[in-house]
KOLVEXFI-431432 format. One record per residue: residue number from 1; residue in three letters; x, y, z of N, C-alpha, C in turn. Coordinates in nm, 4 decimals, always signed. Example, Ala and Ser with C-alpha at 12.3 -4.5 7.8 and 13.67 -1.06 7.14 Angstrom:
REM KOLVEXFI-431432
<site base="1" domar="ALA" n_px="+1.3190" n_py="-0.5690" n_pz="+0.7800" ca_px="+1.2300" ca_py="-0.4500" ca_pz="+0.7800" c_px="+1.3200" c_py="-0.3300" c_pz="+0.7800"/>
<site base="2" domar="SER" n_px="+1.2850" n_py="-0.2250" n_pz="+0.7080" ca_px="+1.3670" ca_py="-0.1060" ca_pz="+0.7140" c_px="+1.2900" c_py="+0.0030" c_pz="+0.7870"/>
REM end
This chain:
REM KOLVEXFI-431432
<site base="1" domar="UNK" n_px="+0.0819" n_py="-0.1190" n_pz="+0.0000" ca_px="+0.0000" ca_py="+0.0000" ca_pz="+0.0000" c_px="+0.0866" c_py="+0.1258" c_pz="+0.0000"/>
<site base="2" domar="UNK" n_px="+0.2280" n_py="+0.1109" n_pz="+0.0509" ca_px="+0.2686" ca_py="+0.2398" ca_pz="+0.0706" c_px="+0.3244" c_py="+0.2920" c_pz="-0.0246"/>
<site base="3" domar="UNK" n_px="+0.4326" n_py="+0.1569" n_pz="-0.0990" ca_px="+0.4745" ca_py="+0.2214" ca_pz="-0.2732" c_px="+0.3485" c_py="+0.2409" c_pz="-0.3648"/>
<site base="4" domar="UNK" n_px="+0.2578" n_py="+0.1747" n_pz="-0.3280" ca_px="+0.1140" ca_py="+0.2009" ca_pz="-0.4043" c_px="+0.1037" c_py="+0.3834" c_pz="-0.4302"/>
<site base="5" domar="UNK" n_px="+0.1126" n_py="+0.3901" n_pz="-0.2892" ca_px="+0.0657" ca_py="+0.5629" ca_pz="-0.2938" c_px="+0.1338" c_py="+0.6509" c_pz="-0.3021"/>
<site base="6" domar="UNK" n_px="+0.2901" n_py="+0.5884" n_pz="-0.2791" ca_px="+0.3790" ca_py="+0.6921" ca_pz="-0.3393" c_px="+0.3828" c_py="+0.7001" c_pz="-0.5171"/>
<site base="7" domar="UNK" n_px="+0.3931" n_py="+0.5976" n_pz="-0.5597" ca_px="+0.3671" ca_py="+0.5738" ca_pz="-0.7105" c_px="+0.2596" c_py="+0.7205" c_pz="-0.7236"/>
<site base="8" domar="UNK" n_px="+0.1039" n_py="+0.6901" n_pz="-0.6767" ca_px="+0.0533" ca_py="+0.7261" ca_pz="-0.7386" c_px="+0.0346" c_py="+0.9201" c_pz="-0.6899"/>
<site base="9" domar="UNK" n_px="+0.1334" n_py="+0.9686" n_pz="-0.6072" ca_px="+0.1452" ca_py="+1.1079" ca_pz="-0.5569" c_px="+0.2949" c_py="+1.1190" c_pz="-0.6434"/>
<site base="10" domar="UNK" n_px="+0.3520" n_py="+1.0460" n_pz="-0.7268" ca_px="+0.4540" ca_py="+1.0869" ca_pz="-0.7813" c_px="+0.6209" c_py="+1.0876" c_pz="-0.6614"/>
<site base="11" domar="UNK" n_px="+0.5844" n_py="+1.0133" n_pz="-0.5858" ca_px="+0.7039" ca_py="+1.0043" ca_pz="-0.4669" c_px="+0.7722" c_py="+0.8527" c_pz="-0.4830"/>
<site base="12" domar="UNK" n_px="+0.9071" n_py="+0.9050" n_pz="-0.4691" ca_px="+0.9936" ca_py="+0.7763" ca_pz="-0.4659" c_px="+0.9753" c_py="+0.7534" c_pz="-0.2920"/>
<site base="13" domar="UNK" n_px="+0.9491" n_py="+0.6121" n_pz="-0.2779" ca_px="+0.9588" ca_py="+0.5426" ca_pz="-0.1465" c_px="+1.0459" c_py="+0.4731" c_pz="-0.1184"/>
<site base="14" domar="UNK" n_px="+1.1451" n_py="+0.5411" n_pz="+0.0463" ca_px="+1.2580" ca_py="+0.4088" ca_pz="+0.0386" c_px="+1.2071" c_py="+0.3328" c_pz="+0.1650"/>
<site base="15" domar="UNK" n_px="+1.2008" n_py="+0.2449" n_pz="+0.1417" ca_px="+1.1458" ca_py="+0.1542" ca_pz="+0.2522" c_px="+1.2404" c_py="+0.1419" c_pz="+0.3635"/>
<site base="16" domar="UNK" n_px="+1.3943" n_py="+0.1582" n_pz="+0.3738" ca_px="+1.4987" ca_py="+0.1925" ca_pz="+0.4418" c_px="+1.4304" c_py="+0.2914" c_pz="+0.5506"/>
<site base="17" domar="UNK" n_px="+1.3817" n_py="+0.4461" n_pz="+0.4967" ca_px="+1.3225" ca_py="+0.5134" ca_pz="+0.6009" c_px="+1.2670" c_py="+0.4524" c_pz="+0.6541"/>
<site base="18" domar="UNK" n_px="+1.1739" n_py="+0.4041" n_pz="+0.6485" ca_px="+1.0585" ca_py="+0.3597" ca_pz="+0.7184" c_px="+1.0931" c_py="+0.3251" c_pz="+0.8610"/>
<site base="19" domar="UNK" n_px="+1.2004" n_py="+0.2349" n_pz="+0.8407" ca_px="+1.2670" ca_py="+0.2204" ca_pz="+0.9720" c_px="+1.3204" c_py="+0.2978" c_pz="+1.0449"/>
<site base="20" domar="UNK" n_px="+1.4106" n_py="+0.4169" n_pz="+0.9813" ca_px="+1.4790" ca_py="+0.4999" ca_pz="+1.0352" c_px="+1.4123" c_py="+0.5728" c_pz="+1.0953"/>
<site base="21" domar="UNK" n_px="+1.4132" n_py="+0.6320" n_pz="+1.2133" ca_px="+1.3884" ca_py="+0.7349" ca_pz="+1.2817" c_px="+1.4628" c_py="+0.8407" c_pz="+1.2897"/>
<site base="22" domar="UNK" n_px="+1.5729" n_py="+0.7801" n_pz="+1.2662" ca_px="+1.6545" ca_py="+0.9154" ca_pz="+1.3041" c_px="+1.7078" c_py="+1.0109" c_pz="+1.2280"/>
<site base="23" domar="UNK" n_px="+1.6687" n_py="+1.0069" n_pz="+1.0650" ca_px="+1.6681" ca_py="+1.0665" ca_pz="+0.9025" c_px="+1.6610" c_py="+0.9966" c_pz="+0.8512"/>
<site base="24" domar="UNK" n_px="+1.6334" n_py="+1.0084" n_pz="+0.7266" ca_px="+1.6020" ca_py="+1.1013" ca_pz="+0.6224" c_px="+1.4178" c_py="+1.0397" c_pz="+0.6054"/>
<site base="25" domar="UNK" n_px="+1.3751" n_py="+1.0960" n_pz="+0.7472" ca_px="+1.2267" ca_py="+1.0993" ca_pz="+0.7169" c_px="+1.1553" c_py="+1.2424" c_pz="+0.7656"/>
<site base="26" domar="UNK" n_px="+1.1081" n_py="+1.2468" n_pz="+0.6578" ca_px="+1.0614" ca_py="+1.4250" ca_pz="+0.6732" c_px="+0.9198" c_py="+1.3817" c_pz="+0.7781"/>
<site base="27" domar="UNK" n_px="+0.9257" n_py="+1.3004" n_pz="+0.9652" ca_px="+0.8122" ca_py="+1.3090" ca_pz="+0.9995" c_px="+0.8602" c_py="+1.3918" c_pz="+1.1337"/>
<site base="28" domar="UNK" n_px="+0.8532" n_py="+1.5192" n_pz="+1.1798" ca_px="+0.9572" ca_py="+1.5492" ca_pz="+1.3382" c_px="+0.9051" c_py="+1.4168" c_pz="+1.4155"/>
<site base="29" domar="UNK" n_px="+0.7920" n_py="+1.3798" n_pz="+1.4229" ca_px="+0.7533" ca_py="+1.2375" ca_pz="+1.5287" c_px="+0.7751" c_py="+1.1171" c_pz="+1.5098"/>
<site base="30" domar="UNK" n_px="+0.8525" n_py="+1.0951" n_pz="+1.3970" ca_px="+0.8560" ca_py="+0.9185" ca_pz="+1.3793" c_px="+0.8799" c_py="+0.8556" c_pz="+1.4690"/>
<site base="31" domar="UNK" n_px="+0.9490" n_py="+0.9029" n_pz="+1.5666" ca_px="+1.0440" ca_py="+0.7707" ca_pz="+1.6891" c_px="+0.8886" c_py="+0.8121" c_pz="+1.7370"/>
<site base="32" domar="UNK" n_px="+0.7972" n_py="+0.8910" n_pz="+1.7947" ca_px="+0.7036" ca_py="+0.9008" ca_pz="+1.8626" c_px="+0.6055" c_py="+0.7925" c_pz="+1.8330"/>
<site base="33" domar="UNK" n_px="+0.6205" n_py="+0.7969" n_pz="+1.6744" ca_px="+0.4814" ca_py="+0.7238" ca_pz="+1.5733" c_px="+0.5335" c_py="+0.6059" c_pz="+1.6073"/>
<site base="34" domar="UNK" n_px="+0.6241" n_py="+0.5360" n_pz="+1.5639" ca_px="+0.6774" ca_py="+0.3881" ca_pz="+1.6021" c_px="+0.6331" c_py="+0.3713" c_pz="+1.7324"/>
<site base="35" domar="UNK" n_px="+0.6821" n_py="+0.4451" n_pz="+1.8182" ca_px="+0.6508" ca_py="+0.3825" ca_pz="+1.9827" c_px="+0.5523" c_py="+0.3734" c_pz="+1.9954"/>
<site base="36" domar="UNK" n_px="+0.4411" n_py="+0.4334" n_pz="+1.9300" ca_px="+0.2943" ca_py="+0.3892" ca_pz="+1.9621" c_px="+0.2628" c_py="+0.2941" c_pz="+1.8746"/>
<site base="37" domar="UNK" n_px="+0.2866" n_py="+0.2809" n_pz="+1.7674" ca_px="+0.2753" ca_py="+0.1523" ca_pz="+1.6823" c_px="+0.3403" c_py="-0.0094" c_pz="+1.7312"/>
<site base="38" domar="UNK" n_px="+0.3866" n_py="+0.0399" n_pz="+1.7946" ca_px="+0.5349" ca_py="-0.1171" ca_pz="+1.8749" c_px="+0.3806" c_py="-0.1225" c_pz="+2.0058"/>
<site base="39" domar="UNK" n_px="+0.3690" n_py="-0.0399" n_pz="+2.0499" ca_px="+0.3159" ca_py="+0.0033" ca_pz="+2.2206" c_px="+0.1535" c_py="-0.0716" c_pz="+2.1255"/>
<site base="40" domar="UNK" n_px="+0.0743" n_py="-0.0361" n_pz="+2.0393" ca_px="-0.0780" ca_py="-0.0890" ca_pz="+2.0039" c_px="-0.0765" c_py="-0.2329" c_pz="+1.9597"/>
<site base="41" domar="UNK" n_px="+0.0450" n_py="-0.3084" n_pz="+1.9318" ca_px="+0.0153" ca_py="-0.4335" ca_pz="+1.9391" c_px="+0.1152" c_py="-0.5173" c_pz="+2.0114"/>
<site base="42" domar="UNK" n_px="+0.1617" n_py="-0.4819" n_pz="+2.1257" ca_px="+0.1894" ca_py="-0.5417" ca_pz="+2.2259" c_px="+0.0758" c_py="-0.5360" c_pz="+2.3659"/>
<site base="43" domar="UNK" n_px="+0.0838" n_py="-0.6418" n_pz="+2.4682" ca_px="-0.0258" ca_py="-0.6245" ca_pz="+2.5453" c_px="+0.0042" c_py="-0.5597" c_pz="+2.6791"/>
<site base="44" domar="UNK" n_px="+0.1098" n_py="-0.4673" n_pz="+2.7067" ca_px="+0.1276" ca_py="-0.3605" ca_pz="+2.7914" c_px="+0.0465" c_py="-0.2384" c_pz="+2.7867"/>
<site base="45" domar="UNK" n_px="-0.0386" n_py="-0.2437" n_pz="+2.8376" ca_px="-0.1443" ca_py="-0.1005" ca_pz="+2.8589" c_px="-0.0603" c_py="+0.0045" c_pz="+2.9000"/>
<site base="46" domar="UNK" n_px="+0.0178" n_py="-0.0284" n_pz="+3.0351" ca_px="+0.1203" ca_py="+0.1205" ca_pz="+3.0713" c_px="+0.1988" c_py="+0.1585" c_pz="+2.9356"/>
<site base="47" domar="UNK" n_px="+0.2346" n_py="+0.1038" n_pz="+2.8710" ca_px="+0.3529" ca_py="+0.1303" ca_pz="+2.7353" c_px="+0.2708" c_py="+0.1871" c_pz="+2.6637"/>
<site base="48" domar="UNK" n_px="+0.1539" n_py="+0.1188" n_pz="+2.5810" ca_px="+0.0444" ca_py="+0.1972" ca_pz="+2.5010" c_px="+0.0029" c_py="+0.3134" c_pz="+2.5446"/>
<site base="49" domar="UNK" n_px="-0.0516" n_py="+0.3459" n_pz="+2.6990" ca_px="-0.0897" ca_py="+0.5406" ca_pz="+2.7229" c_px="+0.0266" c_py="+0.5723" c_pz="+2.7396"/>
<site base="50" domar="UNK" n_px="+0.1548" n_py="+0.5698" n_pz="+2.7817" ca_px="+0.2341" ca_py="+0.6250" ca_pz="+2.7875" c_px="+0.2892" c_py="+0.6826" c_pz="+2.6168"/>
<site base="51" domar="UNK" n_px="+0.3000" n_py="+0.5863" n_pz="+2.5363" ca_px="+0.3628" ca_py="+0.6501" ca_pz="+2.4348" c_px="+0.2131" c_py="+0.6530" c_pz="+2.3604"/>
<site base="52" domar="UNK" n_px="+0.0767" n_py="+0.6920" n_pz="+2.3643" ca_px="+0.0009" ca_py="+0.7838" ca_pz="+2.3466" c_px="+0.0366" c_py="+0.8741" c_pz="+2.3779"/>
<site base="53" domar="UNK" n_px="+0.0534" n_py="+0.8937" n_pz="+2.4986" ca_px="-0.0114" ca_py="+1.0351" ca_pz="+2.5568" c_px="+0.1328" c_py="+1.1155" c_pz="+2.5081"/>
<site base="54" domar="UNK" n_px="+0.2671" n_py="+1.0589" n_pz="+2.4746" ca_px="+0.3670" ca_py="+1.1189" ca_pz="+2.4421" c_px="+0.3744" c_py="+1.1814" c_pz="+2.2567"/>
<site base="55" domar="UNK" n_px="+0.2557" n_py="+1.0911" n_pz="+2.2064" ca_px="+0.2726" ca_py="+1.0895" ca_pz="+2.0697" c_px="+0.1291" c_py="+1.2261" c_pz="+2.0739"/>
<site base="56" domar="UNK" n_px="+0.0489" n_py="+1.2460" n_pz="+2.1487" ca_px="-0.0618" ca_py="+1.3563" ca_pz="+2.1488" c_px="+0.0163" c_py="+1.4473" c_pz="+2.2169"/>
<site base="57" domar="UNK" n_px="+0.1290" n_py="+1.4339" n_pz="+2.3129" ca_px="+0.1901" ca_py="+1.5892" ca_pz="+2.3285" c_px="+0.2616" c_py="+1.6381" c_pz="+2.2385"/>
<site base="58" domar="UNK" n_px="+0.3300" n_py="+1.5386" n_pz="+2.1433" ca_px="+0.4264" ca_py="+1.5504" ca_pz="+2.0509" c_px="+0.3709" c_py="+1.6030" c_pz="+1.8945"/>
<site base="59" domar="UNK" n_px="+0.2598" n_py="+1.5272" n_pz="+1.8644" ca_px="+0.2285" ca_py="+1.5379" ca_pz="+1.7649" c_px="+0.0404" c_py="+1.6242" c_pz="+1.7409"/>
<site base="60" domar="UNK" n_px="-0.0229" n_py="+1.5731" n_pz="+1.8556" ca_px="-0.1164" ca_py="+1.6512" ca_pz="+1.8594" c_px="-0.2350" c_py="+1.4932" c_pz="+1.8278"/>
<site base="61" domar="UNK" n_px="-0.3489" n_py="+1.5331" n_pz="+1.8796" ca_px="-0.5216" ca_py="+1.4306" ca_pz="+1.9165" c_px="-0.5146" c_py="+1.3759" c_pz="+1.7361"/>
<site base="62" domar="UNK" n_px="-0.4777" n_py="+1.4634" n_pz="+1.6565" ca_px="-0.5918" ca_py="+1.4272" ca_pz="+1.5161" c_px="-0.4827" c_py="+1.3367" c_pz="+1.4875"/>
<site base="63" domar="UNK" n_px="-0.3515" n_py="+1.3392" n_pz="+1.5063" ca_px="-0.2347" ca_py="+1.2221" ca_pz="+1.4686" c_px="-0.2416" c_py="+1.1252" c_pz="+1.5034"/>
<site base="64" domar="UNK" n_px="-0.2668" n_py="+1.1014" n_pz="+1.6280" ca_px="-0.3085" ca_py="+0.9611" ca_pz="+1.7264" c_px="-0.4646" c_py="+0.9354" c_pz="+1.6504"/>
<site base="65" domar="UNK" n_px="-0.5300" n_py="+0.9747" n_pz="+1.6244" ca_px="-0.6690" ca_py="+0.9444" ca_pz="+1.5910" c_px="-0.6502" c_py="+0.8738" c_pz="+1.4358"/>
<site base="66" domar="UNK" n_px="-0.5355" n_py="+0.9508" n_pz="+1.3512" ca_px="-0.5438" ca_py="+0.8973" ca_pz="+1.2482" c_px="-0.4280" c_py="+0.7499" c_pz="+1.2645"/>
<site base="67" domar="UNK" n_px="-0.3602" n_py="+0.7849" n_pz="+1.3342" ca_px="-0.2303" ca_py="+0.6387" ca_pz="+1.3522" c_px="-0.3259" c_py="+0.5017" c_pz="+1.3837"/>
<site base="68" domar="UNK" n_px="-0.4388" n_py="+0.5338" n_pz="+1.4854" ca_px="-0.5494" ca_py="+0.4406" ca_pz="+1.5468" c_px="-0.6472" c_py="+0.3835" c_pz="+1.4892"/>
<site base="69" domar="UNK" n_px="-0.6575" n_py="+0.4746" n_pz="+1.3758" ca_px="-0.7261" ca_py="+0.4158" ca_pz="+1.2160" c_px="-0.6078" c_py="+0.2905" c_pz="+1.1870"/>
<site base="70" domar="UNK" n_px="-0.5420" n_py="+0.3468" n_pz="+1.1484" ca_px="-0.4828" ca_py="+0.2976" ca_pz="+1.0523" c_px="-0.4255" c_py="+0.1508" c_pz="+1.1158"/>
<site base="71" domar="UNK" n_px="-0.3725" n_py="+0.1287" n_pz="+1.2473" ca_px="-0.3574" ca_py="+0.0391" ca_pz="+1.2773" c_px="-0.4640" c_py="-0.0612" c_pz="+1.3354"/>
<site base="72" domar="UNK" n_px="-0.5804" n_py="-0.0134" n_pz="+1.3561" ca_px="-0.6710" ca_py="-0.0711" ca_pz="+1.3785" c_px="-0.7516" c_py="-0.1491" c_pz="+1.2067"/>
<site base="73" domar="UNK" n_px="-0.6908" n_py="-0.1108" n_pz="+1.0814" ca_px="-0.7392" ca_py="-0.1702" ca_pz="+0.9897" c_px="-0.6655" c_py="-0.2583" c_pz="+0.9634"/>
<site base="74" domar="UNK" n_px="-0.5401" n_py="-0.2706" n_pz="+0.9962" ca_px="-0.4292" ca_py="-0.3469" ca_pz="+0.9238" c_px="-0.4459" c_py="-0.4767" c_pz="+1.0139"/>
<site base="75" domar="UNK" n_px="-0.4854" n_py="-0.4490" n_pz="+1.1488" ca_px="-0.5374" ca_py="-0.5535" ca_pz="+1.2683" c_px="-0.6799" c_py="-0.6101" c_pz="+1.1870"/>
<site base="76" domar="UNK" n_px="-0.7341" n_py="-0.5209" n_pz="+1.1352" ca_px="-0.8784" ca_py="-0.6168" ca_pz="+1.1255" c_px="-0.8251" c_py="-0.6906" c_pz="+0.9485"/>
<site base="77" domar="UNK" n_px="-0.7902" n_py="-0.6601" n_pz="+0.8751" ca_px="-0.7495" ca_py="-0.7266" ca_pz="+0.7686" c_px="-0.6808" c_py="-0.8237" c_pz="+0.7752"/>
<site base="78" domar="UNK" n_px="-0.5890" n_py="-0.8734" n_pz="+0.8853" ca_px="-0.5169" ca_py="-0.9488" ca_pz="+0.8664" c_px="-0.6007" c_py="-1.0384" c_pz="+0.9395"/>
<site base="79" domar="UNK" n_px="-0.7200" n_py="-1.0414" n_pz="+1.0156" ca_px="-0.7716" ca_py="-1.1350" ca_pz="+1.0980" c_px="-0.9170" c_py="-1.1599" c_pz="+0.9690"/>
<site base="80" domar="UNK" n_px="-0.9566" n_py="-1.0859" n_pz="+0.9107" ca_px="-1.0175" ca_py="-1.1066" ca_pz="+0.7880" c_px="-0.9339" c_py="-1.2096" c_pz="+0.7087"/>
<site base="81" domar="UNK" n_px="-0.8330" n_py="-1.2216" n_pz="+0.6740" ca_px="-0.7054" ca_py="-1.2557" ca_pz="+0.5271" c_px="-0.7256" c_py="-1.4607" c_pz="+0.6196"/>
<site base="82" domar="UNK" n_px="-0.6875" n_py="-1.4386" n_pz="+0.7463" ca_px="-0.6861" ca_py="-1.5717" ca_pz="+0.8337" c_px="-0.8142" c_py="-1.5948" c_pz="+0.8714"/>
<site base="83" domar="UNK" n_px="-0.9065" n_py="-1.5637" n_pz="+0.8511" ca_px="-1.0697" ca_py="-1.6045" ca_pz="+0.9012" c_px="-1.1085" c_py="-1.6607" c_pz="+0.7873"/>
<site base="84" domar="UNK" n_px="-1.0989" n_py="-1.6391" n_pz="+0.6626" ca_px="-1.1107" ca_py="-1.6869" ca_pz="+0.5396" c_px="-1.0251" c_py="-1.8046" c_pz="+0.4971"/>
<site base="85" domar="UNK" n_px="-0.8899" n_py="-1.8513" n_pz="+0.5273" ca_px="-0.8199" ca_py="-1.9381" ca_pz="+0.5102" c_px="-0.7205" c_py="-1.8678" c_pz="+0.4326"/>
<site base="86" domar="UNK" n_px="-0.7409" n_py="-1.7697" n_pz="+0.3509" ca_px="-0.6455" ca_py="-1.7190" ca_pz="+0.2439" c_px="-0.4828" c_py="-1.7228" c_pz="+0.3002"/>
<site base="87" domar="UNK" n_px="-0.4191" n_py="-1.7795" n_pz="+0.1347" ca_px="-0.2871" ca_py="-1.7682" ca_pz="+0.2272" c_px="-0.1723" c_py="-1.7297" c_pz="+0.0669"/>
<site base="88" domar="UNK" n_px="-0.0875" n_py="-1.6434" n_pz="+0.0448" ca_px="-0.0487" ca_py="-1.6048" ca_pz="-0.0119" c_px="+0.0663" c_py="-1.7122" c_pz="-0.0925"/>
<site base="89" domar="UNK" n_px="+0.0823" n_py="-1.6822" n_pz="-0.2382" ca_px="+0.1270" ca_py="-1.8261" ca_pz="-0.3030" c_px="+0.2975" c_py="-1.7419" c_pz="-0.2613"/>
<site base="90" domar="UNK" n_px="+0.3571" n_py="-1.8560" n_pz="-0.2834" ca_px="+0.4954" ca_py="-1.9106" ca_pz="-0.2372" c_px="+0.5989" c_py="-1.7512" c_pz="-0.2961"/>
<site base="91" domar="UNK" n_px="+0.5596" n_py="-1.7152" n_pz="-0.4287" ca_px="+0.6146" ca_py="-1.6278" ca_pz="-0.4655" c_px="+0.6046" c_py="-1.4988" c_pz="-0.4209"/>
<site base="92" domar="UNK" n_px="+0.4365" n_py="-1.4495" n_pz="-0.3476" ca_px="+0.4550" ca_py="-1.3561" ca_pz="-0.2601" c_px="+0.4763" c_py="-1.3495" c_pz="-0.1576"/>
<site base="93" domar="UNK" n_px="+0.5425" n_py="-1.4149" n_pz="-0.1143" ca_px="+0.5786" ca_py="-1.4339" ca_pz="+0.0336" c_px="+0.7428" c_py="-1.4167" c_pz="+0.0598"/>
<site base="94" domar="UNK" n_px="+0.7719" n_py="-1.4803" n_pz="-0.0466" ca_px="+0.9112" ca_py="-1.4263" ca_pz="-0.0760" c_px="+0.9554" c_py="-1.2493" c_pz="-0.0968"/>
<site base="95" domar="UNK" n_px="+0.8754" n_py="-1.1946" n_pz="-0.1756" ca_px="+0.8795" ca_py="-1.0737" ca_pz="-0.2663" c_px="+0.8144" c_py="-0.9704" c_pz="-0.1246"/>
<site base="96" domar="UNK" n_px="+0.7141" n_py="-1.0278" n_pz="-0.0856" ca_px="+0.6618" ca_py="-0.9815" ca_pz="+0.0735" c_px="+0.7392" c_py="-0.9566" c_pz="+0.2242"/>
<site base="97" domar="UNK" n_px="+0.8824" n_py="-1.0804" n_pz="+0.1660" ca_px="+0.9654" ca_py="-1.1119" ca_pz="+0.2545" c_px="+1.0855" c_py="-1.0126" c_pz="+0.2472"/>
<site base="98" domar="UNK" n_px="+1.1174" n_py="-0.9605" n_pz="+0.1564" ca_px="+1.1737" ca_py="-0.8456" ca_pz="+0.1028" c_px="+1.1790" c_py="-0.7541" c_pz="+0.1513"/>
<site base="99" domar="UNK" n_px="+1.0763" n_py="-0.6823" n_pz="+0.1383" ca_px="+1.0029" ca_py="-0.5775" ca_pz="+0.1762" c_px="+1.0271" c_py="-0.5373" c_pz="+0.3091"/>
<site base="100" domar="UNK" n_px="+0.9320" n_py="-0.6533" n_pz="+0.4037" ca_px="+0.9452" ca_py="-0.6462" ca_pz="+0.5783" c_px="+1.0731" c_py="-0.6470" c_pz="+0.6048"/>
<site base="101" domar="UNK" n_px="+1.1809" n_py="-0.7165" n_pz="+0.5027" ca_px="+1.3264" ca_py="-0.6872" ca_pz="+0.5453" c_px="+1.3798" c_py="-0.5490" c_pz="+0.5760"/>
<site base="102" domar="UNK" n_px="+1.3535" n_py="-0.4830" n_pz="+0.4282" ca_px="+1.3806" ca_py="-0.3305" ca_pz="+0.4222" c_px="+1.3298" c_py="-0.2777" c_pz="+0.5010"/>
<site base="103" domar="UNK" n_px="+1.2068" n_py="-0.2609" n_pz="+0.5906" ca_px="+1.1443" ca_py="-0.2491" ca_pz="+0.6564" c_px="+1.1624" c_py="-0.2576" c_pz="+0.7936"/>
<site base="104" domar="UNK" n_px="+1.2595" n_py="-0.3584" n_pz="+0.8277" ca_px="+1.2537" ca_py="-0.3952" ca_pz="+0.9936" c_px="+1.1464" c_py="-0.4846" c_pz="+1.0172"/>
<site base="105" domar="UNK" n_px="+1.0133" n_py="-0.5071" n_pz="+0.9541" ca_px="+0.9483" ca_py="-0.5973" ca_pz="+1.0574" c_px="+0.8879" c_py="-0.6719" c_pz="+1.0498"/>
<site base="106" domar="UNK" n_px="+1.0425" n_py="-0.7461" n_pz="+0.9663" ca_px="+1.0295" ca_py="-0.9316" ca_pz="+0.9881" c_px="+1.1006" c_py="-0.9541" c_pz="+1.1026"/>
<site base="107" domar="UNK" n_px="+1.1132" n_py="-0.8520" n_pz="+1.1550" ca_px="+1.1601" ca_py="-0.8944" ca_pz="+1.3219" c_px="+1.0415" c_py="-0.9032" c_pz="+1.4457"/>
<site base="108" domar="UNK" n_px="+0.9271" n_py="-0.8245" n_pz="+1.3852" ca_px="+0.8216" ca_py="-0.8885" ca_pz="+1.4555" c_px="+0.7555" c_py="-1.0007" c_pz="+1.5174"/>
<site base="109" domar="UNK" n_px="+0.7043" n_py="-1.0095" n_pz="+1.6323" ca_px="+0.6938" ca_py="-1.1417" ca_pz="+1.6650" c_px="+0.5252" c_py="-1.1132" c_pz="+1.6464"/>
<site base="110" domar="UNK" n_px="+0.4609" n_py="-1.1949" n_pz="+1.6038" ca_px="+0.3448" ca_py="-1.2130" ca_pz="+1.5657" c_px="+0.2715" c_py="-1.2427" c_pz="+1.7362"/>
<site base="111" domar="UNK" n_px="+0.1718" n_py="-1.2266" n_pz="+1.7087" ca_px="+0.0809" ca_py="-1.2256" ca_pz="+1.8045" c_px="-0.0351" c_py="-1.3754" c_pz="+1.8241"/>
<site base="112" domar="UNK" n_px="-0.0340" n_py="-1.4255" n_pz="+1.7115" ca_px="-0.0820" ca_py="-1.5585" ca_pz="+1.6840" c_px="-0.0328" c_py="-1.6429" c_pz="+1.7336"/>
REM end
């Protein structure tokens, strides 16, 4: 979805940022945005308001409101994608595998 939309706003995407916090990402809050993204699907409640309430002093209510979208869809799609049985053929998973590399998070530990 994300080279999707850079494609289609005319933006080169390096998936390298994504990870980086510490440049070349034009967000001042990324380390903020991550910590609440790490903090909404782990099951520590103190960690989650804490780096809320750090990401609404930092960044402001409508940022957290939209981060809470967004991770709240990617949570319900993927429990949609496994409620259905669907399971991605051998070649995207590889090409998928890529990606989360550049990315950082095939270091994720799944929750399943």
């Amino acid at each position: 979805m994300l080279s999707w939309s850079g494609t289609e706003q005319g933006l080169e995407i390096s998936l390298e940022n994504v990870k980086n916090t510490t440049g070349g990402v034009d967000v001042s809050f990324a380390r903020e945005l991550v910590d609440f993204a790490t903090a909404a699907t782990e099951f520590d409640t103190a960690a989650l308001t804490a780096a809320r309430n750090n990401l609404i002093d930092i960044a402001g209510l409508a940022v957290v409101i939209d981060a809470s979208a967004v991770i709240a869809n990617f949570e319900m799609m993927t429990r949609l994608a496994d409620s259905t049985g669907a399971r991605m053929q051998t070649e995207l998973v590889q090409d998928r595998l890529a990606v989360a590399t550049a990315m950082g998070v095939d270091k994720v530990i799944s929750r399943r």
